[in-house]
VOBA-1610 file (N, C-alpha, C; in pm, whole numbers, padded with zeros to 5 digits, always signed):
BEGIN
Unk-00731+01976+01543Unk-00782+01856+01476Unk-00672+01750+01472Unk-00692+01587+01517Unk-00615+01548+01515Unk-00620+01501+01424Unk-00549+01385+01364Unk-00490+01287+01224Unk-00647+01210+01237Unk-00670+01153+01305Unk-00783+01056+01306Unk-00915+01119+01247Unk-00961+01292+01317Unk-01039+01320+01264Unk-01005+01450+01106Unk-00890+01438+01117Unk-00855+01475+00984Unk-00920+01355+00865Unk-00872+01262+00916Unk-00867+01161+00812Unk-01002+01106+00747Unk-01049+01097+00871Unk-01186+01038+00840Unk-01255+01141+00779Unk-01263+01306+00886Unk-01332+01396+00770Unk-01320+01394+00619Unk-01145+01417+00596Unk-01155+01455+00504Unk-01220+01345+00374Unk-01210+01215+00405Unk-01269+01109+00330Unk-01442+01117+00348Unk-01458+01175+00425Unk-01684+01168+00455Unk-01657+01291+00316Unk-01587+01374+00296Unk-01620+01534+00242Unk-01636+01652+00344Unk-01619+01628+00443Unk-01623+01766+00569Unk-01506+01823+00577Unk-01483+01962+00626Unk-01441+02064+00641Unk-01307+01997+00721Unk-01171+02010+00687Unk-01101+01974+00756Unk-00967+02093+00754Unk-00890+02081+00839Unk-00767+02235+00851Unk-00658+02210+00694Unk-00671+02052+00692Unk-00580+02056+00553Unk-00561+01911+00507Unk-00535+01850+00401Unk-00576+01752+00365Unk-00475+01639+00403Unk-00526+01527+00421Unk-00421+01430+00532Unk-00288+01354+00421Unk-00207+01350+00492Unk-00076+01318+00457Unk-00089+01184+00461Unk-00098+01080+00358Unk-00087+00933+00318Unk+00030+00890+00235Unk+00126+01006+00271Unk+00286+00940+00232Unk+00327+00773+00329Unk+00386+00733+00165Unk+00421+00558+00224Unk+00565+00560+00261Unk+00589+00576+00348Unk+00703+00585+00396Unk+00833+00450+00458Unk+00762+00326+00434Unk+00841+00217+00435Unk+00897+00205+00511Unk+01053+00154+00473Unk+01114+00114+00619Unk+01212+00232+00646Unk+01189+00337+00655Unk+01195+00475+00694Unk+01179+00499+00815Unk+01070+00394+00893Unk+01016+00399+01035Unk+01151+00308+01097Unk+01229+00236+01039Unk+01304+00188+01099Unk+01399+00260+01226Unk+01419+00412+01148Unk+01522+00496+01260Unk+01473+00522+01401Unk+01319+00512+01420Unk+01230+00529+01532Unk+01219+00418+01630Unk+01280+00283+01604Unk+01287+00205+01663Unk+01387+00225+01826Unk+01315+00152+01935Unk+01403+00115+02020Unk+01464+00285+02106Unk+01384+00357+02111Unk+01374+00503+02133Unk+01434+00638+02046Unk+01458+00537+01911Unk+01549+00649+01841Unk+01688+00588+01833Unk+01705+00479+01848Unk+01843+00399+01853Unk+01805+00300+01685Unk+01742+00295+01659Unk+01691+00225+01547Unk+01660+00062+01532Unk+01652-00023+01402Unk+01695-00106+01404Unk+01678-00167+01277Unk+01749-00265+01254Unk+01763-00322+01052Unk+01656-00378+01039Unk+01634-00413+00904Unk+01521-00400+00801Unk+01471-00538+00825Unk+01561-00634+00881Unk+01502-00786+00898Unk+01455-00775+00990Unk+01495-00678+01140Unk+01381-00667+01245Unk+01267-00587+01203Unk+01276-00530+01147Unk+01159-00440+01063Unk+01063-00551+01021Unk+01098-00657+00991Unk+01012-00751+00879Unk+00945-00853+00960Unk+01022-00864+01094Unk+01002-00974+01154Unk+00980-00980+01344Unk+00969-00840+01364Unk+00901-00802+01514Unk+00807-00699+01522Unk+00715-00797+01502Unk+00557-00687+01445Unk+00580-00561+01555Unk+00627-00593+01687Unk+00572-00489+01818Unk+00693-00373+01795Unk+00811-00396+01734Unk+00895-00359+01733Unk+00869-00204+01633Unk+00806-00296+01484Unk+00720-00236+01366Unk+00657-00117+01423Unk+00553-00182+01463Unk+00449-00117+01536Unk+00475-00011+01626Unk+00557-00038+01690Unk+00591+00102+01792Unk+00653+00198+01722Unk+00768+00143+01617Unk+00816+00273+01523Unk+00720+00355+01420Unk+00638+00274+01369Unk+00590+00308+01310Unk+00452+00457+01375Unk+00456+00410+01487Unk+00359+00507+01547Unk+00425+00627+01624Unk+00560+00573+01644Unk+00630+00735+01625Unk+00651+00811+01497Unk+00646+00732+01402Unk+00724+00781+01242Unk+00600+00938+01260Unk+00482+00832+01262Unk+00336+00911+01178Unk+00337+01062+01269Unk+00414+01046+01426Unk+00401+01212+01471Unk+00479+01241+01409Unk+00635+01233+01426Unk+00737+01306+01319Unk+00771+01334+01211Unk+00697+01247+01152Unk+00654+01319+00994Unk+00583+01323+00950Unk+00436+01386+01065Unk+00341+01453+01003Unk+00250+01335+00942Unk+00198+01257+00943Unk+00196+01183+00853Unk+00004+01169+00942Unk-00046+01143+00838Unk-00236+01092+00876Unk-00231+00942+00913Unk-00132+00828+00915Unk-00180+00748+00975Unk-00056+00657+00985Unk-00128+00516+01062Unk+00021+00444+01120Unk+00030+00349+00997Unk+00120+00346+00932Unk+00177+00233+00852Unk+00218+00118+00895Unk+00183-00011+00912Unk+00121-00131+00970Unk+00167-00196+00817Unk+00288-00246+00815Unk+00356-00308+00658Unk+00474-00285+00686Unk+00549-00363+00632Unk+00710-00412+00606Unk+00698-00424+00475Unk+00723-00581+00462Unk+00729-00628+00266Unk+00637-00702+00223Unk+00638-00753+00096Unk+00546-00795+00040Unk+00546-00964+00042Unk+00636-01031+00089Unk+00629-01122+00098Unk+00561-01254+00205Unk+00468-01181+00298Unk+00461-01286+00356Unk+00366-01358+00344Unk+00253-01269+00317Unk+00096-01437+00210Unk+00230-01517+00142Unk+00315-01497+00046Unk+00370-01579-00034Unk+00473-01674+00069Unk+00536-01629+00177Unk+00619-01711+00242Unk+00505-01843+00291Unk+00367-01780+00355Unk+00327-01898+00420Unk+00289-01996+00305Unk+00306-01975+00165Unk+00211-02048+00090Unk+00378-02163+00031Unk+00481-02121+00122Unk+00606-02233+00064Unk+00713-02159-00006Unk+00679-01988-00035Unk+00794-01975-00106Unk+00930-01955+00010Unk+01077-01947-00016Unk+01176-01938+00034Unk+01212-01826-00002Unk+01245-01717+00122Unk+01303-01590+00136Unk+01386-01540+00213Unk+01432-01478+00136Unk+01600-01413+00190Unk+01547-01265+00253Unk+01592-01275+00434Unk+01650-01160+00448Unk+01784-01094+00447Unk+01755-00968+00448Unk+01889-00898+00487Unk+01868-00766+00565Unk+02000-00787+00700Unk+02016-00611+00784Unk+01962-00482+00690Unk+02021-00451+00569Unk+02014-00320+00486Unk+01956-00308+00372Unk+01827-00402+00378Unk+01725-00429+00256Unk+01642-00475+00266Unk+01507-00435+00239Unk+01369-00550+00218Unk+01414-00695+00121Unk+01334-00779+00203Unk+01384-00921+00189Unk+01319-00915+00069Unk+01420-01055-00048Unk+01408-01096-00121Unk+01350-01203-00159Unk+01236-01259-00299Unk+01205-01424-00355Unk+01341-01498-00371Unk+01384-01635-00263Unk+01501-01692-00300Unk+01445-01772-00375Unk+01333-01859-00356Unk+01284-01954-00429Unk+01107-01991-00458Unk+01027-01900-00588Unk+00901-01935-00520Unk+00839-02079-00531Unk+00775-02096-00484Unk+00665-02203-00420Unk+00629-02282-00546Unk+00594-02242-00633Unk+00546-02314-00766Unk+00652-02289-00875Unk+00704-02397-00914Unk+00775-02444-01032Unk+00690-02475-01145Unk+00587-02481-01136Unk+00494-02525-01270Unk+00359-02450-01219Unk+00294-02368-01273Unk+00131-02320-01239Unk+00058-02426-01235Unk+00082-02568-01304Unk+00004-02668-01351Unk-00021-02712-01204Unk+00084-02671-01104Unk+00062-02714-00961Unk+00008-02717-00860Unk-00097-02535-00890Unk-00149-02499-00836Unk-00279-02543-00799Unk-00349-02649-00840Unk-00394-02778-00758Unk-00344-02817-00668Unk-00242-02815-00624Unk-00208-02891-00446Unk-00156-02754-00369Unk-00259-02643-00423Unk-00247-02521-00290Unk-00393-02517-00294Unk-00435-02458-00137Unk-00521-02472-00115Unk-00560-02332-00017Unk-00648-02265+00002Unk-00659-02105+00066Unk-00597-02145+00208Unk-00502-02052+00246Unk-00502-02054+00384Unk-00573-01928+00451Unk-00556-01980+00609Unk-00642-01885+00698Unk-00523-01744+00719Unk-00513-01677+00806Unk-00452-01546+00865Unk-00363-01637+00928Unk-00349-01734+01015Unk-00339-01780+01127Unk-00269-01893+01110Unk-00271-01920+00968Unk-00178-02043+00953Unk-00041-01986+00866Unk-00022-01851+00902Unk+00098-01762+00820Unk+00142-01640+00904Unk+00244-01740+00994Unk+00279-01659+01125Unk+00323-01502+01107Unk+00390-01459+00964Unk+00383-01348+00958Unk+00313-01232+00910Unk+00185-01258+00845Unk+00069-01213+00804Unk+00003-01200+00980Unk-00017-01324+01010Unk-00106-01298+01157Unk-00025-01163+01250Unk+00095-01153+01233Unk+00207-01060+01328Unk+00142-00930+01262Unk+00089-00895+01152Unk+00040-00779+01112Unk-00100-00740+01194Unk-00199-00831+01210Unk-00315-00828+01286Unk-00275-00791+01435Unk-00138-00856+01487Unk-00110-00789+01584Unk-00047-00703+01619Unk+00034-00615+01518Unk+00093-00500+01493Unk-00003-00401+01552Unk-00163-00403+01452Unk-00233-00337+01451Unk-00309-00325+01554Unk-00360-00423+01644Unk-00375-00409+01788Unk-00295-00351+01867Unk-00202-00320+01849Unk-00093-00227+01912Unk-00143-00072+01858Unk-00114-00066+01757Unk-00146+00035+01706Unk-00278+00121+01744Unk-00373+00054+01753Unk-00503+00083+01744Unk-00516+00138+01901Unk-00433+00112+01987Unk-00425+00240+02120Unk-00396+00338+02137Unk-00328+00374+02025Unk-00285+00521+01992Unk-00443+00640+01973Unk-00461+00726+02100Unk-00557+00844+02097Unk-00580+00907+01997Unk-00470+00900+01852Unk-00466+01027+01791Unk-00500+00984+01626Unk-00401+00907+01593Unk-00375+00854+01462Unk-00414+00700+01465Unk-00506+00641+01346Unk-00520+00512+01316Unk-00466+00456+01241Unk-00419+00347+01279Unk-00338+00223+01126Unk-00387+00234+01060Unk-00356+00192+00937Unk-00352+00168+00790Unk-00295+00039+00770Unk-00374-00102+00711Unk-00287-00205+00754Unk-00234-00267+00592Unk-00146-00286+00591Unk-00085-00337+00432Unk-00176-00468+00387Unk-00228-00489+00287Unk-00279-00663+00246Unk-00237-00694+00108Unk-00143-00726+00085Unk-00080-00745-00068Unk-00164-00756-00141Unk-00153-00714-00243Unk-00291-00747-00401Unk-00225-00910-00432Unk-00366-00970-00497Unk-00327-01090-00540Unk-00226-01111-00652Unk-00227-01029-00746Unk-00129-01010-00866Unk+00014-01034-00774Unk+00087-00930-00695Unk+00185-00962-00652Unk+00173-01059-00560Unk+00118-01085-00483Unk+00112-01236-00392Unk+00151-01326-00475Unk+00036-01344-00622Unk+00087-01419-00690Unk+00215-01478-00784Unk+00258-01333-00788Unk+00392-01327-00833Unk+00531-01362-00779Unk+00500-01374-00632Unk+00589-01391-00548Unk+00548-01586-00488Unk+00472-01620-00507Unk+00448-01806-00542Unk+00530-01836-00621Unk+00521-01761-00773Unk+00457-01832-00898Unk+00662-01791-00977Unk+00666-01636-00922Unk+00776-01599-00960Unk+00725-01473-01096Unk+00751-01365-01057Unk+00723-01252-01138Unk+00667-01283-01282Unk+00800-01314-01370Unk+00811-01298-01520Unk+00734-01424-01510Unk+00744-01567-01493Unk+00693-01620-01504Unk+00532-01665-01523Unk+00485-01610-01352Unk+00395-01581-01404Unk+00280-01466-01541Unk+00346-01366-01579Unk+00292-01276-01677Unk+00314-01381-01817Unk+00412-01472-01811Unk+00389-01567-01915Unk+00249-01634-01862Unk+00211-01726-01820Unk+00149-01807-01727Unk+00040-01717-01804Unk+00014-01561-01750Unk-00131-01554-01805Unk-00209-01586-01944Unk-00104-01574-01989Unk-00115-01581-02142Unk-00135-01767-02208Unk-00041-01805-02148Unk-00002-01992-02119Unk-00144-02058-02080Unk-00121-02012-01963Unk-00246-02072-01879Unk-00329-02006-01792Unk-00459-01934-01867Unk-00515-01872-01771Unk-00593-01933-01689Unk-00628-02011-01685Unk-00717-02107-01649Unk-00662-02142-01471Unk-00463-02157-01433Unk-00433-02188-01391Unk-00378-02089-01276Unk-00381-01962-01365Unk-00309-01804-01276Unk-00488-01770-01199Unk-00568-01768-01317Unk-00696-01757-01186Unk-00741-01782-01117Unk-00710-01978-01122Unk-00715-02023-00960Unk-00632-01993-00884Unk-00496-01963-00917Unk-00434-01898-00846Unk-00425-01819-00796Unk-00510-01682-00868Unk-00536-01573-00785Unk-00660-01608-00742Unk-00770-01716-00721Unk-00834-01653-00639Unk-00846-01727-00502Unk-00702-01819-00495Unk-00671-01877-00420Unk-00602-01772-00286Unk-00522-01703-00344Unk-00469-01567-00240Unk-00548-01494-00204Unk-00671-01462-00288Unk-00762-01386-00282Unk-00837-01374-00153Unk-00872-01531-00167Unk-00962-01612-00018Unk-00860-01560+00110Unk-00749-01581+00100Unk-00652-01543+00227Unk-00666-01381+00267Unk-00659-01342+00161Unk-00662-01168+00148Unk-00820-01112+00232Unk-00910-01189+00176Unk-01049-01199+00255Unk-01050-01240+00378Unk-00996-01356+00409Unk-00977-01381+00585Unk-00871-01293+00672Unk-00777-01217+00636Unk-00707-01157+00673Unk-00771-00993+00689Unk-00821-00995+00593Unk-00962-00854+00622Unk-01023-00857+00765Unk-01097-00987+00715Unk-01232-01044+00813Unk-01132-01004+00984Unk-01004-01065+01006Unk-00918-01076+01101Unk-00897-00947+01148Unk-00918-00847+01048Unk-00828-00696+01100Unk-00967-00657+01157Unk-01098-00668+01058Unk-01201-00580+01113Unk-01245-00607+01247Unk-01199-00728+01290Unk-01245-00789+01442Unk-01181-00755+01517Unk-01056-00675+01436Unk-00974-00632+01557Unk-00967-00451+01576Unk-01066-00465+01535Unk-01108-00309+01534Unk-01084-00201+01404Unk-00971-00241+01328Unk-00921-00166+01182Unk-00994-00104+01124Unk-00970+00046+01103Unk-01056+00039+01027Unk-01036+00139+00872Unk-00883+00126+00847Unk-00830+00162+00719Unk-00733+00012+00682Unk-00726-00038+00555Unk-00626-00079+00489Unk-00607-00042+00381Unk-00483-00097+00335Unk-00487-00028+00155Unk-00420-00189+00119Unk-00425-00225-00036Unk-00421-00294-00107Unk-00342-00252-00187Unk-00156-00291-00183Unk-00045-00255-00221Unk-00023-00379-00379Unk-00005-00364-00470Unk-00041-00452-00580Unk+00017-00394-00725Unk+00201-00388-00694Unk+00232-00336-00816Unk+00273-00408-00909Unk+00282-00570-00929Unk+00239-00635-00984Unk+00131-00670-01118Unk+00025-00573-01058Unk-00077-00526-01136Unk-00052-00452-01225Unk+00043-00353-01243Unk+00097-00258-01355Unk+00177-00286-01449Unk+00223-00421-01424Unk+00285-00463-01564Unk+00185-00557-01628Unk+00073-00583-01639Unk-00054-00639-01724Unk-00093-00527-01831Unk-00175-00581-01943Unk-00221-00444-02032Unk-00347-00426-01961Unk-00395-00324-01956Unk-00537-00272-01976Unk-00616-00360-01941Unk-00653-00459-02079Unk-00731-00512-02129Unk-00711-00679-02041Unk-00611-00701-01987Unk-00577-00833-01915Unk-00631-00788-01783Unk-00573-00671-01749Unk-00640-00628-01591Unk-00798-00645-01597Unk-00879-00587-01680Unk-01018-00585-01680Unk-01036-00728-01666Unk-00958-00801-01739Unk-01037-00966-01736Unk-00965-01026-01659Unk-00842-01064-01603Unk-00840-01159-01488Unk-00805-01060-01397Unk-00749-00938-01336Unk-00732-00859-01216Unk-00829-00788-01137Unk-00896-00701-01247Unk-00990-00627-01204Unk-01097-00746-01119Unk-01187-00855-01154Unk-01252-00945-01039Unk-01219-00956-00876Unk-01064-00988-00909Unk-01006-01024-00786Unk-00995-00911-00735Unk-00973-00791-00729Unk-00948-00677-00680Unk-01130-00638-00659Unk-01195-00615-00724Unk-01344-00592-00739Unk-01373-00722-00535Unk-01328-00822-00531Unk-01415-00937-00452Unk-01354-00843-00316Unk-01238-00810-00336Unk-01137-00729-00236Unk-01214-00679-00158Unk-01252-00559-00248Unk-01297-00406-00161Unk-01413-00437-00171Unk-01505-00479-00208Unk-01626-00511-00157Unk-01671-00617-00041Unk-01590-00677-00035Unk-01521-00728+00116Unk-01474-00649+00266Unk-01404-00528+00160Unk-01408-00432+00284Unk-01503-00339+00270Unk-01597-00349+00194Unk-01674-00238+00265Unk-01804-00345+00302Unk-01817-00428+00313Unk-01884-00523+00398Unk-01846-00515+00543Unk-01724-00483+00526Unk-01645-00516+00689Unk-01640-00374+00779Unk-01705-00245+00703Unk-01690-00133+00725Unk-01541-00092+00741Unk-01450-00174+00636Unk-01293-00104+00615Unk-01310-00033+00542Unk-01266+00100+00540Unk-01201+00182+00419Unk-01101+00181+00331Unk-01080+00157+00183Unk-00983+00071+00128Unk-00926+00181+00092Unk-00781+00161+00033Unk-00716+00228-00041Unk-00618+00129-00118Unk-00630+00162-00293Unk-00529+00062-00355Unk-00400+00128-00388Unk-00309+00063-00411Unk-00170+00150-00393Unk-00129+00031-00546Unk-00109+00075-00628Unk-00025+00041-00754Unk+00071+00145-00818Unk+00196+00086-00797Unk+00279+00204-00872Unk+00306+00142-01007Unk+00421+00249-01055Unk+00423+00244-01231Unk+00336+00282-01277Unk+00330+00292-01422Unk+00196+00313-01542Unk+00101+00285-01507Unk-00022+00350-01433Unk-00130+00283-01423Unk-00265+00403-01516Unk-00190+00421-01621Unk-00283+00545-01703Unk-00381+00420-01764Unk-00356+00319-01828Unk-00468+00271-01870Unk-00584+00182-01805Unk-00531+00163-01651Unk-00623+00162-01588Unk-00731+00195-01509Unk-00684+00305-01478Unk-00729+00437-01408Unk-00896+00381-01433Unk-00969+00355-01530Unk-01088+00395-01578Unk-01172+00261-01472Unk-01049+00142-01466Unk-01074+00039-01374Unk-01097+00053-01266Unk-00986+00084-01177Unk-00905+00126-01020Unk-01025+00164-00980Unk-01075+00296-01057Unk-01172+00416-00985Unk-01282+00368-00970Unk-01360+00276-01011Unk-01440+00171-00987Unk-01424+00078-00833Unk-01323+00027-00853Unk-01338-00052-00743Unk-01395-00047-00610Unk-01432+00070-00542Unk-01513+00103-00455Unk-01381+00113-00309Unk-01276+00183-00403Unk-01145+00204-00266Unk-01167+00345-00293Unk-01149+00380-00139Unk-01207+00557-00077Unk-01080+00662-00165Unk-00941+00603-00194Unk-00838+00627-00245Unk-00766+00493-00303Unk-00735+00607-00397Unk-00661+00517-00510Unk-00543+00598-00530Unk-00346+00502-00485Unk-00284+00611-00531Unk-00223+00591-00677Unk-00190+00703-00704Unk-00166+00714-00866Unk+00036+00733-00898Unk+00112+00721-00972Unk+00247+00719-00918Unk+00290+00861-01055Unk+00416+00895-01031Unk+00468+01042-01094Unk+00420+00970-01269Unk+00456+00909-01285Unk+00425+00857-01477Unk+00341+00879-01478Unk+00240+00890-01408Unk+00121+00890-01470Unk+00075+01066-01483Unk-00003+01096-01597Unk-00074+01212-01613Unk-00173+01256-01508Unk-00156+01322-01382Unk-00227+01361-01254Unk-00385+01422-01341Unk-00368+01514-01406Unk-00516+01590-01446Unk-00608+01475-01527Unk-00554+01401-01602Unk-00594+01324-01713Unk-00671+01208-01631Unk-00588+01128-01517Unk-00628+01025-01432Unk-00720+01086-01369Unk-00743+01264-01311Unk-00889+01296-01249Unk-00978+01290-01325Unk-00979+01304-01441Unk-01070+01346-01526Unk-01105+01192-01539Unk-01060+01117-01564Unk-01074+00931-01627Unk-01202+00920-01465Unk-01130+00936-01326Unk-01212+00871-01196Unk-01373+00944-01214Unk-01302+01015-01241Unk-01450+01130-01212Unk-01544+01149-01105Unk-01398+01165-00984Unk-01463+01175-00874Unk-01536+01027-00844Unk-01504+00978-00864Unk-01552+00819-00777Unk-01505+00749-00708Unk-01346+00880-00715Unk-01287+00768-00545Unk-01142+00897-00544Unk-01117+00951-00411Unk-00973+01017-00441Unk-00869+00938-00516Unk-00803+00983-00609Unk-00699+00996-00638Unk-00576+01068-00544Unk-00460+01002-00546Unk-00354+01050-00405Unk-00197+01029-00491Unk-00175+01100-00500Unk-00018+01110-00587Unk+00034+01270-00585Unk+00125+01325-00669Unk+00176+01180-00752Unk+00361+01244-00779Unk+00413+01242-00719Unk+00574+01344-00746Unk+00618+01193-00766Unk+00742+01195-00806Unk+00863+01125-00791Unk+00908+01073-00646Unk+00977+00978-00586Unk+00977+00942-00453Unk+01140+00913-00465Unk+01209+00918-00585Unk+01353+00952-00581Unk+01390+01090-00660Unk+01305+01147-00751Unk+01410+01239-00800Unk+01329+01371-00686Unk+01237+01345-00657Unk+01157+01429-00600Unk+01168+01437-00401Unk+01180+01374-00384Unk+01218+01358-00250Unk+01368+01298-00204Unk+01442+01223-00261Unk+01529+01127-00228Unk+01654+01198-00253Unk+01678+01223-00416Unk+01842+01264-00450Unk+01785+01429-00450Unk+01745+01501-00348Unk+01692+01651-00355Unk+01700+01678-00220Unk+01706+01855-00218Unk+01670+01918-00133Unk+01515+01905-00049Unk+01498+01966+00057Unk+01371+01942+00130Unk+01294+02075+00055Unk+01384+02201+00026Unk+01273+02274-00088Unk+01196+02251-00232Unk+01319+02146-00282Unk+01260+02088-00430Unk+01157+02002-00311Unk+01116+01946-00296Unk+00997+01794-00208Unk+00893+01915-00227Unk+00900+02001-00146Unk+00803+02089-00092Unk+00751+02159-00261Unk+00827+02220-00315Unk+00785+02301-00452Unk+00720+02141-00529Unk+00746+02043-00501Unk+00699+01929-00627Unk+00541+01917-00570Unk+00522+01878-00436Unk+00381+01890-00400Unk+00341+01993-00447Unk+00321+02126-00433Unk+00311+02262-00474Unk+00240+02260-00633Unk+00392+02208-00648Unk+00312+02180-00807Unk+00239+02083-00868Unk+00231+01966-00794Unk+00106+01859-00784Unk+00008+01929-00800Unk-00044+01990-00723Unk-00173+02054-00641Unk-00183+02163-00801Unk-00123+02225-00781Unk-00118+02322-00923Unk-00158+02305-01066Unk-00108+02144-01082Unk-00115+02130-01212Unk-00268+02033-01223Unk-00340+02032-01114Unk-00471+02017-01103Unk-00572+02093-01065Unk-00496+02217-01021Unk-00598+02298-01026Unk-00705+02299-00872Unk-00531+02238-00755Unk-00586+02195-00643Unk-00720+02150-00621Unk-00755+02008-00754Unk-00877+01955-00713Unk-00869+01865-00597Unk-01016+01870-00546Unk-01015+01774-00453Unk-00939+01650-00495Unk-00838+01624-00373Unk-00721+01530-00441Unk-00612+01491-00319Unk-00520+01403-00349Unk-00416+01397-00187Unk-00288+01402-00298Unk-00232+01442-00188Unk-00060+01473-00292Unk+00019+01436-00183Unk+00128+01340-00269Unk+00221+01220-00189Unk+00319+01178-00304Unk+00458+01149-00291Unk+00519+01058-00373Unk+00449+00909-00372Unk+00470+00879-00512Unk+00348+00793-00633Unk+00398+00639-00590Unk+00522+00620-00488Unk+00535+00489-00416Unk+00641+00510-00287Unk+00661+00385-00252Unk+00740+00448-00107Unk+00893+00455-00097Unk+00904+00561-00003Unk+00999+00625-00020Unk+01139+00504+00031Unk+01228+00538-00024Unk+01343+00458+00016Unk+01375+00471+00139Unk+01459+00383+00226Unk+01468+00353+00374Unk+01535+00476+00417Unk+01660+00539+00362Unk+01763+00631+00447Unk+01689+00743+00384Unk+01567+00841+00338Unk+01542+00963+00286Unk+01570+01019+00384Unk+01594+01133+00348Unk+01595+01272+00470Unk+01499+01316+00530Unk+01494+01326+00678Unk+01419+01342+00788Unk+01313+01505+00695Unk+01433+01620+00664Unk+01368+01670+00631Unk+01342+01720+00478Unk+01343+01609+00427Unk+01265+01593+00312Unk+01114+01573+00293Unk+01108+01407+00400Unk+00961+01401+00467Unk+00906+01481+00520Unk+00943+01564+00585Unk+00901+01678+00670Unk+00805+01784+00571Unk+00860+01809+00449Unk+00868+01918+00351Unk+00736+01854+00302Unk+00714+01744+00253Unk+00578+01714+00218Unk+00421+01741+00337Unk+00444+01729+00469Unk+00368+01795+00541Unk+00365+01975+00522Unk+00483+01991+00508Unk+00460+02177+00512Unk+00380+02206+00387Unk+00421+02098+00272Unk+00351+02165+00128Unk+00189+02151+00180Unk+00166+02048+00223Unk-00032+02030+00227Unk-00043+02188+00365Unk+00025+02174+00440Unk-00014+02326+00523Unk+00006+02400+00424Unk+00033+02450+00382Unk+00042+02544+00266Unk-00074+02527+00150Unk-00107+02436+00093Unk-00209+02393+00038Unk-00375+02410+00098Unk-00351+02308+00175Unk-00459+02322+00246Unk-00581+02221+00280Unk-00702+02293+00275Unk-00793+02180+00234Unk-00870+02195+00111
//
């Protein structure tokens, strides 16, 4: 069975050899570059084909169910004016975002895929990708919360909601529209997994997500399943009081991160969409042996009572982890199973 029909089975509910590996593995794919000669994190960010080819070696060598099609989170926000810093030995940084006042956000206006040369480089990542016989992309589409955060400027905006909501919701549903044409762009190009990376979203309460996040995320995935994409949302940090939200949204997976209570968050979905977590992605994979990685999945699976479920560190893993650390999270699901 390969990754492709692993993947898809195991998301219909059919019989599969063992349950697919949706570890986020970041710029980790970097060492695969250029035949195994590698290459830094700003070419990582900024030569989709380059991306793309590592990335579709990463997914054989570490086991992995699909091609990761993502760098960073910044580029809806670069085309919309903000100023960003790269660097060789780091995901690039906000030098300066785009809006100094929310009150501003009247003179932005939705852009297309196509007018944000490095968003469009992802659509063509994935056409690369999408020749691969075995394994299918997975294509990154920032959540509007962090898009927005990266305009508007983090802290700022979480004031802003409170300040001016009036002004953060046109704002988000200004990214939103982009996030929708950038869908529309992948499904034409054959795609047919993305996930919706949006940790941004986890520093809101509860009760703020339901009223200005949850919509914009809700217009998302019902967008992709218009488009016959299969979604998956990816929020790390605390996301226990949303859980009751997320699982709603109509994404095939939802991942969940180590803070959070694994049995408690199944019990909240209730089966209305996988749940995919949830170890540690530094104390658990990173500053450890490849046997602690392997015993932490182990005990994922355990302390649920191996429900139907995916087990993965709860965000992505840092750039230099150990080859066979990653490795150790494929042996735990062989061991596991389906």
């Amino acid at each position: 069975m390969n990754s492709k029909q692993r993947l898809a089975g195991y998301l219909k509910g059919e019989k599969t050899d063992r349950r697919p590996n949706l570890t986020v593995i970041g710029s980790a794919v970097c060492r695969f570059a250029d035949g195994g000669r590698g290459m830094d994190i700003e070419t990582y960010c900024r030569d989709y084909k380059k991306m793309a080819d590592a990335a579709a070696t990463a997914a054989r060598e570490y086991k992995l169910d699909f091609i990761q099609i993502a760098s960073d989170l910044l580029r809806e926000a670069e085309g919309y004016g903000s100023q960003i810093s790269f660097f060789p030995d780091k995901l690039p940084t906000l030098k300066k975002p785009a809006l100094g006042d929310i009150n501003d956000v009247d003179r932005l206006h939705p852009l297309k895929t196509e007018e944000i040369p490095r968003l469009y480089d992802l659509v063509r990542a994935a056409e690369c990708a999408l020749k691969d016989p075995d394994v299918d992309p997975m294509v990154l589409a920032v959540g509007p919360m962090s898009v927005a955060g990266n305009i508007r400027g983090v802290e700022a905006l979480l004031v802003d909601m409170f300040d001016e909501p009036k002004a953060c919701e046109e704002l988000l549903g200004i990214v939103s529209d982009t996030t929708l044409d950038f869908l529309s762009c992948l499904a034409q190009a054959g795609v047919k997994y993305a996930y919706v990376a949006d940790p941004v979203a986890s520093l809101v309460s509860p009760s703020l997500y339901a009223k200005a996040v949850f919509p914009v995320h809700k217009k998302i995935f019902d967008h992709m399943q218009r488009l016959g994409i299969t979604g998956r949302l990816h929020v790390c940090g605390n996301t226990s009081g949303i859980v009751k939200y997320t699982s709603t949204l109509g994404a095939a997976v939802v991942d969940v991160d180590h803070v959070v209570d694994f049995a408690e968050a199944l019990k909240t979905a209730g089966g209305l969409c996988l749940l995919n977590g949830n170890i540690d992605p530094v104390a658990d994979v990173y500053t450890c042996d490849a046997a602690h990685t392997k015993q932490a999945i182990l005990d994922a699976a355990k302390s649920v009572g191996n429900a139907r479920a995916l087990f993965m560190p709860g965000c992505e893993l840092p750039t230099d982890t150990k080859t066979e650390n990653i490795l150790a999270i494929h042996e735990a699901l062989v061991e596991i199973g389906a």
